[in-house]
NUTOR-106278 format. One record per residue (C-alpha): y, x, z; residue in one letter. Coordinates in steps of 0.25 Angstrom, whole numbers, plus 5000, padded with zeros to 4 digits. Layout:
N
YXZA;...
//
This chain:
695
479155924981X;480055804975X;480855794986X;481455924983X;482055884972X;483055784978X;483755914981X;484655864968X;485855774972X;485655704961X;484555644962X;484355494966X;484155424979X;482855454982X;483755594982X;484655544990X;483755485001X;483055614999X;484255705005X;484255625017X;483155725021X;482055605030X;480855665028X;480255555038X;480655455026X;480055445012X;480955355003X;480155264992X;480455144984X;481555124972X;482655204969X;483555104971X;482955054984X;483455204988X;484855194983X;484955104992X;484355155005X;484755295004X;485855265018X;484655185023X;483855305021X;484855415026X;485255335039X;483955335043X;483555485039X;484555495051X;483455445060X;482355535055X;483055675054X;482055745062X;480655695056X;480055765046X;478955695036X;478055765026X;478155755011X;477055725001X;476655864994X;476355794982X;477355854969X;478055714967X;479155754958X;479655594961X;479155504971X;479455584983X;480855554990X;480855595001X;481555725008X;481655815021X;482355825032X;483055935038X;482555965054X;483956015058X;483356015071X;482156095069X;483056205064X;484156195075X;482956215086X;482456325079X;483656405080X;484056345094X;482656415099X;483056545093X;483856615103X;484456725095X;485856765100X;486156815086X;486256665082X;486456595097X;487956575092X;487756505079X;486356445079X;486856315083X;487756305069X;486356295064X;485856165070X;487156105067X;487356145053X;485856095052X;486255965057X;487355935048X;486655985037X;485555875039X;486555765039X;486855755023X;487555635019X;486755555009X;488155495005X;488755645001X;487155654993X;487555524987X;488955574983X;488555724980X;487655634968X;488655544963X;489555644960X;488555704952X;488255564946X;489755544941X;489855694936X;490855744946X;490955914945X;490055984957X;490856064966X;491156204960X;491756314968X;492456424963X;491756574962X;492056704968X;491256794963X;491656894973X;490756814980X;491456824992X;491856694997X;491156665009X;491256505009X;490756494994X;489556574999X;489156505013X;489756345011X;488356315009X;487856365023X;487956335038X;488556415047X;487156445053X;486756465041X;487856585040X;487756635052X;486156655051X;486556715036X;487456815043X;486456865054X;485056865043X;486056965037X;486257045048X;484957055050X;484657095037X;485757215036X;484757275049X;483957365041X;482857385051X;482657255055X;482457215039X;481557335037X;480557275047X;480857125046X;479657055042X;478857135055X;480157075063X;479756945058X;478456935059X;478657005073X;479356885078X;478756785073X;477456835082X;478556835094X;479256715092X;478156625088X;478256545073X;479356455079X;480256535084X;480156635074X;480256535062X;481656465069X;482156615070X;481756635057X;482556495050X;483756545058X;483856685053X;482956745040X;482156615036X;483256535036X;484256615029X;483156665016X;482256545017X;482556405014X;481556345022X;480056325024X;479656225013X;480156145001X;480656025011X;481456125019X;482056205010X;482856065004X;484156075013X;484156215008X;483956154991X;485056054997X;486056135001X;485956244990X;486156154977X;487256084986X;488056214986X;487656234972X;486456344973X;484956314966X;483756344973X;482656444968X;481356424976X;480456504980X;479256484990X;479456604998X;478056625006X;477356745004X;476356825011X;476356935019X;475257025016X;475157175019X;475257265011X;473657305011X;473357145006X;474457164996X;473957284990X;472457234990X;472857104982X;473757164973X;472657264969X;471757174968X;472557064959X;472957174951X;471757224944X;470857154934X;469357124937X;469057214925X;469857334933X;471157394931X;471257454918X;472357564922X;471957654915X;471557614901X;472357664890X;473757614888X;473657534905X;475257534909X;475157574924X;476357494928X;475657364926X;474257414934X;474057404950X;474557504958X;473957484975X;475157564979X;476157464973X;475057344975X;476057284986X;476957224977X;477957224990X;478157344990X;479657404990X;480057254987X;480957154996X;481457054988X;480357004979X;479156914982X;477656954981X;476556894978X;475056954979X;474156884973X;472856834981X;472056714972X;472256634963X;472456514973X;473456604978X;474356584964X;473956454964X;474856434977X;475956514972X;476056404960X;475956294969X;477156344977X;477856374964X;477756244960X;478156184974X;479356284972X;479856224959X;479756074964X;480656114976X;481756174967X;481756054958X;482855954957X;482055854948X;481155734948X;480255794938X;479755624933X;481355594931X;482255664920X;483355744927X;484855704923X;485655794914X;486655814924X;485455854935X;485155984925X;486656004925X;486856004939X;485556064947X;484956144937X;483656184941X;482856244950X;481956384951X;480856434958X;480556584955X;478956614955X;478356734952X;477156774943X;476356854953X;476056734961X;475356664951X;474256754948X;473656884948X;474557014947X;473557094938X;473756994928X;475257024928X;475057164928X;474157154916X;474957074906X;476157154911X;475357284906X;475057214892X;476557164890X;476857334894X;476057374884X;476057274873X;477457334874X;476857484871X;476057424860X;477157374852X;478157524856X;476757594849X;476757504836X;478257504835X;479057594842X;480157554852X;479957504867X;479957354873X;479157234869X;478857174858X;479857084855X;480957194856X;480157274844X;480557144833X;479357184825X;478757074816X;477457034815X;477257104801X;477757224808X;476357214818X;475557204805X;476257314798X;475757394813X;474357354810X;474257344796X;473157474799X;472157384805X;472157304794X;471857134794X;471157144806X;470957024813X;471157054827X;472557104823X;472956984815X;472656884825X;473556984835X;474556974824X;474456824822X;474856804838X;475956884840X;477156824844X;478256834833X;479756754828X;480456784817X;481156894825X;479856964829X;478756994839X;478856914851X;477556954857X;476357014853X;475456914862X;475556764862X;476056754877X;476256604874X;474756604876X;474756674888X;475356574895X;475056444887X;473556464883X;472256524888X;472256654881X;471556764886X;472656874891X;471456984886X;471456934872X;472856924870X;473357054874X;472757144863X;473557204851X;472957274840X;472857434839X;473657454826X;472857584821X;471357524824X;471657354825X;470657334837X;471557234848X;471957334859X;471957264874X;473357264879X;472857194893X;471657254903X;470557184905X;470657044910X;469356984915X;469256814913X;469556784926X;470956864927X;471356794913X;471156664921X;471956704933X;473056724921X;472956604916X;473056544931X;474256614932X;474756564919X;474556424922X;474956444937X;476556484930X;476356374919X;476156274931X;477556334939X;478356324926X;477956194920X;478256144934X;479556204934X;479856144920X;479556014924X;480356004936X;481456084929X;481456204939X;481456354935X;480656444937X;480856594939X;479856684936X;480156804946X;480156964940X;479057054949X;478557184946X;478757254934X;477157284933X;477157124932X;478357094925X;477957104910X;476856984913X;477856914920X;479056914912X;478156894899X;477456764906X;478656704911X;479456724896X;478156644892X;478556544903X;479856534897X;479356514882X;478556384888X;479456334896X;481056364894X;480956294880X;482156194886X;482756274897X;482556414907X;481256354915X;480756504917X;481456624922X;480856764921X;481456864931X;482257004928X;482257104937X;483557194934X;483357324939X;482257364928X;482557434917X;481957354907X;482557214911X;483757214902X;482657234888X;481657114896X;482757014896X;483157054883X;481657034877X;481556914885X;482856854881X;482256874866X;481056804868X;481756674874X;482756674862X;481456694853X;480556594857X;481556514860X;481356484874X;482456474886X;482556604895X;482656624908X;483056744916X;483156774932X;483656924934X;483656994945X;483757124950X;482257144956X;481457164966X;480557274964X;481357404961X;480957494973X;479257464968X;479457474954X;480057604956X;479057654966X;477857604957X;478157654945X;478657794950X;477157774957X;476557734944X;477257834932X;477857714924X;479357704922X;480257654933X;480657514929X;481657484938X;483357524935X;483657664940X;484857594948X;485457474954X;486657474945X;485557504934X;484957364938X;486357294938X;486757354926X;485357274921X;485457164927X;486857134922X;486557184909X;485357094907X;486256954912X;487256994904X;486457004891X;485856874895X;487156804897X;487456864883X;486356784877X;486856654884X;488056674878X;487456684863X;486656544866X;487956484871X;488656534859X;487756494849X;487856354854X;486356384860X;485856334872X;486356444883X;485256404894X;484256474884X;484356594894X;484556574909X;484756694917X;484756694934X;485556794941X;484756814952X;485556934960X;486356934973X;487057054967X;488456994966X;488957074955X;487857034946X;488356874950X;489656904945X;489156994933X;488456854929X;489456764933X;490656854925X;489756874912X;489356724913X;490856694912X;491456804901X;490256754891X;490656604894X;489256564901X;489556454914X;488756424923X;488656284918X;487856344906X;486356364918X;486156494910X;486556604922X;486256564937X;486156634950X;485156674960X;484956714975X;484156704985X;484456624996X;485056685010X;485756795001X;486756794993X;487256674995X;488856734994X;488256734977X;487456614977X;488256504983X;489756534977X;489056514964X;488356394966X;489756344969X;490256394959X;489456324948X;488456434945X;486956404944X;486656494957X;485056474965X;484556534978X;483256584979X;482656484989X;481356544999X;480456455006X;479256435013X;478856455030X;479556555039X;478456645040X;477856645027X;479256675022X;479456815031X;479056905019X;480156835009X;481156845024X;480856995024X;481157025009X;482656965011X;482757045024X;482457155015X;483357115003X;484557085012X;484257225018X;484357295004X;485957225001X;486557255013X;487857235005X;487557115001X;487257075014X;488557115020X;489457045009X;488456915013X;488756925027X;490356945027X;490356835019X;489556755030X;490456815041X;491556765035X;491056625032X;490556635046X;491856655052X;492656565043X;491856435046X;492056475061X;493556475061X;493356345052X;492656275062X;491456255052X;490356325061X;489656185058X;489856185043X;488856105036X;488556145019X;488856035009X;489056064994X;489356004986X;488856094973X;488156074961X;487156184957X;487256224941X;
//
């Protein structure tokens, strides 16, 4: 995976020679034996355009130079044998647009590098934030690339044929055969939500992207496509303990219990991944193409200190994960239910709801609750390991243990019953194998994140289901208290339209400031509204999701704007601002210029890598692009993986695209009229090339 990382212009001539993309030729000796043969090298790259060679699968973080080539050819064919007539008038813009693309100057790489040697000011365009200026939103695509844009989303305004997509697609791949239907696939869906196969392909994608100012967040986008019978099965199955499913014992939370007619965690959702969990070796994988994510993304050369001006320039990387694809779900569920009612525990010893840090009761106070029981041992150790500052209770278990150490998840959660002192078990029954399948699970995320840490890429732990959220927002603060002790590593994930959001940032926000350690913050709208409310409606808990739209706006911005509020105090009182880092993550426009109005009245610039942006790639590029090149810290969410394991992530964008139609209609005027302007300009063959510096 070194070889990704010459994605950063600054890096030397090993870099250089890199970007010349000869797969066929692996560089070695001395870097000054390169400085001198990097024309040597591109001139006869000219000769091998078309070969491909195979790179080492070993993780060199150093010794690897060499880099891919682009098979403009392969992809010209491909379109040349589909014979669509939607597409026979600009098909031929994508083999020439192709072809230039694959003739980048090693003299303009050279230049782009020297001006960032000498200091000279990165290319900054000015932002509407009407966003409605069609050039600032396409300069960094083809006209191919525009027109394929335009019909994708002419396609995806056809309710019917979105509705039924995925059996269309598998439908055609049985007619057309896998070579057809993959070249139909990279000219239309594949090729406008995908980036590209593998972590060699998706490099003219990395390229091109921080050239026109935009960061990559990478995700490996395979998923398998079980029915809903096998989905059920294993979700039941890896959601009960060995020792049974303790339901119905006295204080058990339904919410955070299995339930088979919500077992398909798909259900009523389009735009969120799922994971089901299968074995162990399964998770295993998932780490494994986690880690592979985060060396892609990485600009660094792990064995050499990066330059200052690097940090200034690049920034850094992401790769989102998520928690249910490292171990067992019934884990999740059961330290979600201890968290619940830990929480209950503390409302009956002293009034009031939310957890117990937002009760600010001391540690005499607990003693003053159980002064009945006397000098009971039990009770006194509980006492002795509570976490407390000079503020208060932080938590009434040592998590730091949970994650660190090898304690048993049965022995710690137990609290004393203050009337008879006997330890009360807040978790059901876990038998010593399950305890080691948390462990694994915890070592598995300890692994993703010290790799991260290491190759200075972050990491962004994505929100999932309210039933699991609790264990993974408590896990990945932990994450945090470990590992953002010098800058924002970890992100936990917000999702918007629940009620509770607003007071959970809050409390988090708290426990950052008190233990002192930097926080990090993706917030999004979500992802699971329509099942949240049919499952608890099904179940008899309390619906946790905003009664409305605007509800969820008004919370969203309500939660960013209290967290630029806390920047501001840091920045005020001459404290390091980047203590909290927030991402934006929305293609709701008005929530963009919510941010980008409150950044500026309170005095934060994007200069100060506390506020960035984020949006998937192949929508919403009208948002993402202008503020790229504008000097904003803006990201696409990039996808990956083979054509036809990537059909289910394909039929959730269908589906989201189908669900803002309005958006979708700005997006396309805006490509009409970018169309049409580069036509009577004579730029039907216009080739990309920033010039942009990412925040």
């Amino acid at each position: 995976m070194a070889q990704l990382r010459s994605l950063n212009p600054s890096r030397t001539t090993i870099q250089l020679a890199y970007y010349c993309r000869n797969v066929g030729s692996v560089c070695s000796g001395s870097r000054n034996g390169l400085l001198g043969s990097v024309t040597e090298f591109y001139s006869s790259n000219n000769t091998n355009k078309n070969n491909h060679g195979k790179f080492s699968q070993k993780r060199s973080l150093h010794t690897i130079c060499a880099g891919a080539n682009v098979n403009s050819n392969g992809s010209k064919n491909a379109v040349q044998r589909w014979q669509n007539p939607i597409l026979s008038d600009v098909r031929c813009l994508h083999s020439a647009a192709q072809d230039k693309q694959a003739q980048v100057s090693v003299a303009d790489r050279t230049q782009h590098v020297q001006s960032k040697e000498e200091g000279v000011k990165p290319q900054r365009d000015p932002l509407d934030v009407s966003f409605n200026d069609p050039i600032a939103a396409f300069k960094s695509k083809t006209t191919w690339e525009l027109a394929r844009a335009y019909l994708v989303y002419m396609i995806c305004s056809s309710e019917k044929i979105v509705e039924h997509n995925m059996t269309l697609m598998k439908w055609t791949n049985k007619m057309l055969g896998k070579k057809i239907f993959t070249a139909l696939m990279k000219a239309t869906f594949y090729g406008h939500f995908v980036a590209g196969e593998d972590q060699i392909k998706i490099i003219p994608t990395l390229e091109r992207l921080r050239s026109f100012g935009v960061k990559p967040i990478l995700d490996y986008s395979v998923e398998e496509d079980i029915s809903q019978e096998e989905a059920e099965k294993r979700e039941v199955e890896s959601s009960v303990s060995s020792a049974g499913d303790n339901e119905k014992d006295a204080g058990a939370l339904p919410q955070y219990h299995v339930d088979k007619s919500f077992a398909d965690r798909r259900y009523k959702v389009s735009s969120a991944r799922t994971y089901f969990y299968l074995n162990e070796a399964t998770c295993e994988r998932n780490m494994e193409i986690f880690i592979k994510c985060l060396e892609a993304v990485s600009d660094d050369d792990a064995k050499e200190p990066r330059p200052a001006s690097d940090g200034a320039t690049f920034g850094t990387g992401i790769t989102a994960i998520k928690l249910t694809a490292l171990g067992r779900p019934q884990l999740l569920l059961q330290l979600s239910e201890v968290i619940m009612r830990t929480r209950k525990y503390m409302e009956a010893l002293v009034g009031g709801q939310g957890n117990v840090l937002t009760h600010h009761k001391t540690i005499k106070d607990l003693e003053k609750y159980y002064a009945s029981v006397g000098d009971n041992k039990d009770v006194q150790q509980f006492l002795k390991n509570v976490t407390s500052d000079k503020e208060g209770i932080l938590h009434l278990f040592p998590w730091s243990g949970i994650v660190d150490e090898d304690s048993q998840l049965s022995d710690t959660f137990r609290v004393p019953d203050p009337l008879t002192g006997q330890m009360r078990r807040l978790i059901s029954q876990i038998s010593p194998k399950e305890e080691e399948m948390f462990r694994n699970m915890i070592r598995r995320l300890n692994t993703i994140v010290k790799t991260a840490a290491e190759l200075d890429v972050r990491i962004m732990v994505d929100a999932e289901q309210t039933y699991f959220q609790p264990a993974i927002t408590r896990i990945t603060l932990e994450m945090m208290r470990k590992y953002n002790k010098d800058k924002a590593i970890v992100f936990n994930t917000y999702q918007c339209y629940l009620r509770e959001t607003f007071r959970e940032v809050v409390t988090d926000l708290e426990q950052a400031s008190r233990q002192n350690f930097y926080f990090g913050a993706k917030l999004v709208r979500g992802a699971y509204m329509e099942q949240e409310r049919a499952r608890a409606q099904a179940l008899g808990y309390a619906d946790p999701v905003n009664p409305s739209y605007e509800a969820t706006t008004e919370m969203y911005h309500k939660t960013l704007a209290e967290c630029l509020r806390r920047i501001k105090v840091l920045k005020d009182c001459g404290q390091d601002a980047r203590k909290i880092g927030i991402m934006v993550a929305s293609h709701n426009e008005d929530t963009v210029r919510f941010a980008i109005e409150n950044m500026k009245s309170i005095g934060i610039s994007p200069e100060d890598k506390v506020i960035c942006f984020g949006q998937l790639l192949g929508m919403c590029d009208y948002i993402t692009f202008p503020l790229g090149q504008a000097g904003y810290s803006a990201y696409k969410y990039i996808p990956y993986g083979p054509v036809e394991e990537v059909l289910p992530y394909l039929s959730r964008r269908a589906q989201e695209n189908k669900g803002v139609l309005k958006k979708i209609k700005k997006e396309k005027r805006l490509l009409l009229s970018e169309i049409r302007r580069r036509l009577f300009r004579g730029q039907l063959f216009y080739t990309p090339k920033g010039n942009y510096v990412p925040i």
